[in-house]
C-alpha positions in Angstrom: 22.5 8.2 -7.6 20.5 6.0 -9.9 21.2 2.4 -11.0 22.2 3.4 -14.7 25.1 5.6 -13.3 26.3 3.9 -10.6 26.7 0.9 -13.2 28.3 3.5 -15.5 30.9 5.2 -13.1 31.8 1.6 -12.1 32.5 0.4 -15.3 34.9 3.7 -16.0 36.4 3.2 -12.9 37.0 -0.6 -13.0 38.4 0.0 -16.5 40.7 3.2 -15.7 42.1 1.6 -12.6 43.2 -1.8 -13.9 44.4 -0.1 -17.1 46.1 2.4 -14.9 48.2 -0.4 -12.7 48.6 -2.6 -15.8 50.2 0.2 -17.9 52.6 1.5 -14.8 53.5 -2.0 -13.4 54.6 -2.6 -17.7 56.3 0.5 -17.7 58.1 0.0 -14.7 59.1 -3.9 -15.5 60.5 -1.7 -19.0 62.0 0.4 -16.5 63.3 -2.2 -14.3 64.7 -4.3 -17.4 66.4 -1.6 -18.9 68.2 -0.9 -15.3 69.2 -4.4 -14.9 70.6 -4.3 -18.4 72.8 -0.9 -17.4 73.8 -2.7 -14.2 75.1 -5.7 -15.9 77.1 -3.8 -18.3 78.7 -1.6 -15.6 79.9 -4.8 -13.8 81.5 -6.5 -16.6 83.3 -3.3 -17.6 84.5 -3.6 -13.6 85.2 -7.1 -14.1 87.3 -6.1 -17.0 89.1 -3.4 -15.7 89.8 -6.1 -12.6 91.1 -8.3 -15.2 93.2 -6.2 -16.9 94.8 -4.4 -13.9 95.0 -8.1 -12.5 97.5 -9.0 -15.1 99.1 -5.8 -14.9 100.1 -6.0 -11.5 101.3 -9.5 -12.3 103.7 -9.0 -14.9 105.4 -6.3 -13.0 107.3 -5.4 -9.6 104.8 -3.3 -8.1 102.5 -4.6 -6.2 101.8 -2.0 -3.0 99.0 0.8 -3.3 101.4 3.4 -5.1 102.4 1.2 -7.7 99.0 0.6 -8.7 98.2 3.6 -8.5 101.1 5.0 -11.3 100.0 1.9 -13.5 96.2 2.6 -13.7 97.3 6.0 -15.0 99.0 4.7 -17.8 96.3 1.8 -18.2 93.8 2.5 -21.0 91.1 0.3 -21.8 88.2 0.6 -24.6 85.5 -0.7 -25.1 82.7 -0.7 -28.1 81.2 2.0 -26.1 84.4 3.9 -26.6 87.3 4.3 -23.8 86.1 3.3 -20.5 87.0 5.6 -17.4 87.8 4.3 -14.0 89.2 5.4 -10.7 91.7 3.6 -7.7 90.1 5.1 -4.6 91.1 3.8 -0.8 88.4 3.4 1.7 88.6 7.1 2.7 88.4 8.3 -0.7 91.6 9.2 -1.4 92.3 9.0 -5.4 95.2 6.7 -6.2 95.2 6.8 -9.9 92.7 5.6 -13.2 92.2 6.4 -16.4 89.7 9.6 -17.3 87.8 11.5 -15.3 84.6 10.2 -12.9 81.9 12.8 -12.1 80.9 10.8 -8.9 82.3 10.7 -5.7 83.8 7.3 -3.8 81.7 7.2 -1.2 80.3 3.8 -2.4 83.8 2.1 -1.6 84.2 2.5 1.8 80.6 0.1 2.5 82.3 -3.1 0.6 84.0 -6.0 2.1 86.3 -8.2 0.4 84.6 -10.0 -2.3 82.0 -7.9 -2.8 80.6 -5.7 -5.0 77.5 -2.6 -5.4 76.0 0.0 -7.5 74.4 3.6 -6.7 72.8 5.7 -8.9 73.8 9.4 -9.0 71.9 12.6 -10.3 74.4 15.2 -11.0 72.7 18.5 -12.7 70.5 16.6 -15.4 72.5 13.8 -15.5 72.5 10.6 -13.5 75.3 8.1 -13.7 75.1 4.6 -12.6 78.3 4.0 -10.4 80.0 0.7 -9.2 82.9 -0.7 -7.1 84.7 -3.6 -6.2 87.4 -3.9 -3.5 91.2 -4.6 -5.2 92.8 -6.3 -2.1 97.0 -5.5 -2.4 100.0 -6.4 0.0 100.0 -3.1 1.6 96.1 -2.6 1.9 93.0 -2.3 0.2 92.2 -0.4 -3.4 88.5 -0.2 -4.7 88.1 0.1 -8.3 85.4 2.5 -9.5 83.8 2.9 -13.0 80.3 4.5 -14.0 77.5 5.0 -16.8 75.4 7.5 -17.7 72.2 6.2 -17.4 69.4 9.3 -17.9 68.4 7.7 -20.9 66.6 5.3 -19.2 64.8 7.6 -16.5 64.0 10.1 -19.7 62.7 6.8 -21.6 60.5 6.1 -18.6 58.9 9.5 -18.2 58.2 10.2 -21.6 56.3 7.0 -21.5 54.2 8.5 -18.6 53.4 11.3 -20.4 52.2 9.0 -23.5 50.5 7.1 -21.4 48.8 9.9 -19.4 47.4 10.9 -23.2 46.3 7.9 -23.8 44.1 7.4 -20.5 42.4 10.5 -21.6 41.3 8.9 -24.5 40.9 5.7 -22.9 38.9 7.2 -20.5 36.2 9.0 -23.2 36.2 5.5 -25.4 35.1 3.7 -21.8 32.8 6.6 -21.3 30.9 6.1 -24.2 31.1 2.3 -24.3 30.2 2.5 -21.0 26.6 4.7 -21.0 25.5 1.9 -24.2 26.2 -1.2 -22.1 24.6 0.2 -18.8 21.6 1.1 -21.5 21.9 -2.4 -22.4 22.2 -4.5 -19.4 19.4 -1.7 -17.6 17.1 -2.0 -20.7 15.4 -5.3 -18.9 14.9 -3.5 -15.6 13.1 -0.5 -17.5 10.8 -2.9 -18.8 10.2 -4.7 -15.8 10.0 -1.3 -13.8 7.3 -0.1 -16.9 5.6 -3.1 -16.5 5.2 -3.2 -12.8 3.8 0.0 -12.9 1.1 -1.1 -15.5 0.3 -3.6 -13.1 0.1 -1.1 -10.2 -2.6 0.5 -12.4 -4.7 -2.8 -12.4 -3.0 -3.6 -15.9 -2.6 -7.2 -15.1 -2.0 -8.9 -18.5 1.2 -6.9 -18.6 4.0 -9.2 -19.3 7.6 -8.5 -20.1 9.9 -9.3 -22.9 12.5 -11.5 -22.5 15.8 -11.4 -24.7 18.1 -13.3 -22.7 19.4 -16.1 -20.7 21.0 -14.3 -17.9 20.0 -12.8 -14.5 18.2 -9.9 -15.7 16.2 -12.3 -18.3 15.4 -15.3 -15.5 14.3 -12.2 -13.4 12.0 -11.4 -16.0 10.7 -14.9 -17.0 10.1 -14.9 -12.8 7.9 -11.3 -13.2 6.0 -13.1 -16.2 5.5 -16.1 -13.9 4.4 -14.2 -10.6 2.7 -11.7 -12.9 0.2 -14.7 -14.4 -0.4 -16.2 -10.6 -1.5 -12.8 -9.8 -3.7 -12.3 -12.7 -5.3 -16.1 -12.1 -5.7 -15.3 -8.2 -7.8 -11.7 -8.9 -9.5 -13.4 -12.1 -10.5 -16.0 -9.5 -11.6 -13.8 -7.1 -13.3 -11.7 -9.5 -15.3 -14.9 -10.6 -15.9 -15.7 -7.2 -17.4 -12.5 -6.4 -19.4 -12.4 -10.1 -20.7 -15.9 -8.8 -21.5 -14.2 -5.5 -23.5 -11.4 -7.2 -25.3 -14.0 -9.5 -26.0 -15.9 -6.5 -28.1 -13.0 -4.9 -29.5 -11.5 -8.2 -30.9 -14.9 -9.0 -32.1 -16.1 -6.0 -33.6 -13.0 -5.3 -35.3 -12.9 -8.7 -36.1 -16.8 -8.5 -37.5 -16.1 -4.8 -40.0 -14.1 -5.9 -42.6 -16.3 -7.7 -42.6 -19.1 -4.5 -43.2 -15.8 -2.2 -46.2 -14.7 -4.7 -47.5 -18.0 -4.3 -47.4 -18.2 -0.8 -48.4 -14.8 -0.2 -51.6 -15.5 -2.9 -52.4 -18.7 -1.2 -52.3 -17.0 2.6 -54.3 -14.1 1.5 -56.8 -16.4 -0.2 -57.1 -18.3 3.0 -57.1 -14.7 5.0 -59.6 -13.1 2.8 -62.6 -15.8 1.7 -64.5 -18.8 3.1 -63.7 -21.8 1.8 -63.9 -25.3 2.3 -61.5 -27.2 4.3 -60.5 -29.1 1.3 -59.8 -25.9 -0.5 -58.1 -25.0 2.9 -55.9 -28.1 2.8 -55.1 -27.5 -0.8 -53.9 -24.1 0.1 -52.2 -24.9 2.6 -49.8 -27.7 1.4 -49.2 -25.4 -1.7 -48.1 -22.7 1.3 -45.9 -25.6 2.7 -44.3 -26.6 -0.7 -43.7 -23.7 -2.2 -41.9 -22.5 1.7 -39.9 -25.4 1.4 -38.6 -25.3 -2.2 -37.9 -22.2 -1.5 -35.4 -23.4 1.5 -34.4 -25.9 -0.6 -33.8 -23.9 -3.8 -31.3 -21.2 -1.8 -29.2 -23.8 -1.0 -28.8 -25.4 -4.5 -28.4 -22.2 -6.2 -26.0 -21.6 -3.8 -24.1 -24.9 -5.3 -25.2 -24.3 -8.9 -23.4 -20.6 -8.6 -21.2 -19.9 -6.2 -20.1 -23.6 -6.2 -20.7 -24.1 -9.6 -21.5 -27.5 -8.9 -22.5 -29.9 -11.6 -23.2 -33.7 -9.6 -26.8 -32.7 -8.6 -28.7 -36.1 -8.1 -31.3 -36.8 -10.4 -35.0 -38.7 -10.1 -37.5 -40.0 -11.8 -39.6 -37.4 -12.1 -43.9 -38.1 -13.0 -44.6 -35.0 -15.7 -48.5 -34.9 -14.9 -47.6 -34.3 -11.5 -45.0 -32.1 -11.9 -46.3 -29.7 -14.5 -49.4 -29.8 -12.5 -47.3 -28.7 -9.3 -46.0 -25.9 -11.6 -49.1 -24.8 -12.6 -50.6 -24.3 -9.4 -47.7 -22.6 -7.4 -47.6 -19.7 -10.9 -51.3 -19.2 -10.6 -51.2 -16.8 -7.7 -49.1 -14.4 -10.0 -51.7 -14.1 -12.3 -54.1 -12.8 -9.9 -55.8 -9.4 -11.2 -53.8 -9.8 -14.9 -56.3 -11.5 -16.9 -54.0 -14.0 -18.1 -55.0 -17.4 -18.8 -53.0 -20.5 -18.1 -53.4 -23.2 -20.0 -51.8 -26.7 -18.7 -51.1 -30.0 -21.3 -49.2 -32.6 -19.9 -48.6 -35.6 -21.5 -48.0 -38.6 -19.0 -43.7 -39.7 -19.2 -41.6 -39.9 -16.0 -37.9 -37.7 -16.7 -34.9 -37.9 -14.7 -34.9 -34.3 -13.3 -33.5 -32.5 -10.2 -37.3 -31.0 -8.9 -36.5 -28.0 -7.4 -33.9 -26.6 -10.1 -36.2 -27.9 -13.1 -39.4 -26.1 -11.6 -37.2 -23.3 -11.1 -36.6 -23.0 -15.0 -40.5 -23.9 -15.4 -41.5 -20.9 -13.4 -39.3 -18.3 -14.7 -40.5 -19.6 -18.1 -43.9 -18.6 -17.0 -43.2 -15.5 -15.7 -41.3 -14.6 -18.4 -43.9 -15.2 -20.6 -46.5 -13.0 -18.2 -44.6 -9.8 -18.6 -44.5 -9.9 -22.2 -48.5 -9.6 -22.3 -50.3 -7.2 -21.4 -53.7 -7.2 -20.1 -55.2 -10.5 -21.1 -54.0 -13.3 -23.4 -52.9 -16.8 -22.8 -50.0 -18.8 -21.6 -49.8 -22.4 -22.4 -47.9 -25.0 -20.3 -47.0 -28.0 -22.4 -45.6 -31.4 -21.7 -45.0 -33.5 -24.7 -43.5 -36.9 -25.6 -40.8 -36.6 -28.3 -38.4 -39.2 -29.9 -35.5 -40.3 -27.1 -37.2 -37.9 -24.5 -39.7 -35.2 -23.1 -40.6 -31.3 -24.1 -41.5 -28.6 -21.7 -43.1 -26.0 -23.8 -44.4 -22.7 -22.1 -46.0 -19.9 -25.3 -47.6 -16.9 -24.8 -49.2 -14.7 -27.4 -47.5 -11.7 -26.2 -45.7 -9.4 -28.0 -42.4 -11.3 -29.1 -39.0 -10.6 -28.8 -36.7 -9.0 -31.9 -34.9 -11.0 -34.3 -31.9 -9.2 -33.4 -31.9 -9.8 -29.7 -33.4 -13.6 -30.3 -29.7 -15.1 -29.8 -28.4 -12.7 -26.7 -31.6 -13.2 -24.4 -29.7 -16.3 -22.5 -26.6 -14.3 -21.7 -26.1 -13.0 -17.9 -28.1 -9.4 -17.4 -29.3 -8.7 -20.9 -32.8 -7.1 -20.9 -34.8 -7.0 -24.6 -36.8 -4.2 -22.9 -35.2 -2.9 -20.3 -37.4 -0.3 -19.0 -40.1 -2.7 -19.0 -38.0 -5.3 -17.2 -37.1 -3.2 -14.3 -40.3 -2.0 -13.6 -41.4 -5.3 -13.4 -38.1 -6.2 -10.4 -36.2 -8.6 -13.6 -32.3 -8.4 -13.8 -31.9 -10.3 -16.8 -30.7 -13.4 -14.8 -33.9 -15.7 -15.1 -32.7 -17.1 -18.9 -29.2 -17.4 -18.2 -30.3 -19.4 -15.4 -32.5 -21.3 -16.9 -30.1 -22.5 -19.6 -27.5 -23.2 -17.1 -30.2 -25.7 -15.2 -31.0 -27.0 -18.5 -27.5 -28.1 -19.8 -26.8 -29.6 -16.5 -29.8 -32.0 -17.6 -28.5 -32.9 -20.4 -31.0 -30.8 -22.2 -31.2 -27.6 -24.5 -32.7 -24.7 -24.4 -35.2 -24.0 -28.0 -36.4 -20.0 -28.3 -38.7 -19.0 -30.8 -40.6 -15.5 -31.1 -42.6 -13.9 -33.8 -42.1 -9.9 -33.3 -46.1 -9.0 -32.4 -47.4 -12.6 -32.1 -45.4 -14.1 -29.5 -42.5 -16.3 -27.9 -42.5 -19.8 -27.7 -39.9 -21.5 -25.2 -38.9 -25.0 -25.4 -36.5 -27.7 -23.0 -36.3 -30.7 -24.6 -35.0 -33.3 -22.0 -33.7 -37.1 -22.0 -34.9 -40.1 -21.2 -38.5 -39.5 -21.1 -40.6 -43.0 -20.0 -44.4 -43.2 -20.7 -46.1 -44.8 -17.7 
């Protein structure tokens, strides 16, 4: 049995029962009252009779059983219920005399003692009589004098009411029934939701939230679903970021190991494959050894940068010359065989830059700017002074990107040309990247392309120093 009717057949019952017990315990206190009220009466007419005969017996000579008896036949006595009757009995149940005609029998008198008094009730046919007695003590023995109502008034009083009342638990019992199903609607109407909304949940749903109207168990239950419900949507959005940061992590440093590799492998095979001098040799070499150890270096602070999302990487004076020069060299081995030119102006300045994360952005600049040209053309590596700090420039004359995808190139995955980007192993992280390292400098990010005529990338940086 569900919630709803169990609520609902508890209600009915609840309501039947206590309306039930309240109704027959009232009708039987009326009952009881009534009674009472009958009993009383029948006592003082015995009290009355006692009286009366009392005086009787008195006033006169007789004063053994017999005489009483001939004087309570003569003795009349009324009432405003009219003329009451009343009997002399003796213990045995002998009739000694009265007045009118009792329909009950004595066999109340012979279970008194002196002094006291009792009542029975009687059903005779469809009548029932109320009887009492009191014993009449005399010199000669012991008299009881017996009088009785008709009470089935009260007992036909009673059961009609029963029968009233049985009518009107019928009634009650369709009122409750239908007051019953809309407050088990209402009071359920909360659990519904939360039972709707859990199942949204269940379904991966997990902004699902649930109304609350009320201040009472079912709504502080609700306020608690809300509550768990937004810890359980932080936790997975959490892990979700976690494993987006994850994914980044690989995509980038996978796409950002590739020009250190290029250089490396460029520089080996050059060494591998021609004579040459053991200053070219040296040269080759320690470009081998940097690039191998930037590359160590640059998978653990990606790591921070993304998975960590750090943002306290330490920062040094950095000599531009140098450094663009550095750049220069470790991209050249990736335009072996492409006919591109690099061109390299560096103005002198010393920035406060983290090395390996700032050549990072240098390099994907430049490789960037290698697969939008074809065969041929130029790429030009620029350092400039500029007011308050220093601009890395890197232009090609390739073939530009649209106007319309000029402001979405820095976001996460998004490819201008995607065909071309995959063939050439991009994943639309380098950019996004690249602004990331950027704002962590303190620096922007400047874009500029001509459709046709080619892209010019600027990162203007603080605190530039001319040496």
């Amino acid at each position: 049995m569900g919630l709803f009717w169990k609520l609902f057949c508890s209600i009915v019952a609840i309501t039947l029962t206590a309306c039930a017990i309240g109704s027959f315990v009232l009708i039987d206190a009326q009952f009881q009252t009534a009674l009472d009220r009958e009993v009383t009466a029948v006592y003082e007419e015995n009290d009355l009779l006692r009286y009366t005969l009392a005086r009787e017996l008195e006033s006169g000579q007789a004063v053994g059983i017999r005489e009483a008896g001939a004087l309570a036949d003569h003795l009349e006595i009324t009432t405003n219920q009219g003329q009451v009757a009343f009997r002399l009995s003796t213990a045995d149940g002998e009739n000694i005399g009265g007045s009118g005609t009792l329909p009950v029998d004595a066999q109340l008198c012979g279970a008194l003692k002196e002094g006291q008094r009792g009542w029975e009730l009687e059903r005779l046919g469809e009548r029932t009589y109320l009887h009492a007695a009191s014993p009449l003590v005399l010199a000669d023995g012991t008299l009881y004098l017996e009088n009785c109502r008709e009470v089935g008034a009260i007992f036909t009083t009673r059961q009609e009411q029963y029968q009233r009342f049985s009518w009107l638990m019928l009634g009650l019992l369709a009122a409750v029934a239908l007051m019953s199903l809309g407050v088990s609607a209402l009071m359920l109407r909360p659990l519904g939701r939360l039972s709707q909304a859990a199942r949204a949940m269940a379904s991966g749903q997990l902004h699902q939230r649930v109304k609350v109207d009320s201040d009472d168990e079912l709504g502080q239950l609700s306020r608690d679903f809300n509550a768990m419900a937004e810890q359980l949507e932080g936790q997975v959005q959490a892990l979700t970021d976690a494993a987006r940061r994850q994914s980044d992590f690989l995509g980038s440093f996978a796409h950002e190991s590739k020009t250190p590799l290029t250089s490396i492998i460029g520089y080996a095979d050059l060494i591998r494959s021609r004579p040459l001098s053991r200053e070219q040799v040296r040269q080759s070499a320690d470009y081998i050894f940097q690039e191998g150890r930037r590359l160590e270096a640059l998978s653990r602070k990606l790591m921070d940068l993304i998975v960590l999302e750090r943002q306290d990487f330490s920062l040094r004076q950095t000599d531009m010359e140098h450094f663009l020069s550095r750049v220069a060299g470790a991209f050249r081995p990736a335009l072996d065989r492409t006919g591109v030119q690099l061109q390299l102006r560096a103005a002198p300045g010393r920035v406060p830059l983290e090395p390996d994360l700032m050549e990072t952005v240098c390099l994907n600049l430049l490789d960037n700017a290698r697969k939008a040209l074809d065969r041929g053309g130029v790429i030009q590596l620029e350092g400039t002074k500029e007011e308050g700090g220093y601009c890395i420039s890197v232009t090609d004359n390739g073939k530009g990107i649209p106007a319309e995808d000029l402001a979405r190139v820095t976001e996460p995955f998004y490819m201008v040309d995607k065909s071309r980007a995959r063939a050439q192993g991009g994943a639309g992280l380098g950019l996004a990247l690249c602004r990331r390292v950027v704002e962590l400098h303190g620096g922007r990010l400047e874009l500029q392309s001509q459709e046709g005529r080619g892209t010019r990338v600027s990162v203007h940086l603080k605190g530039g120093e001319t040496e």
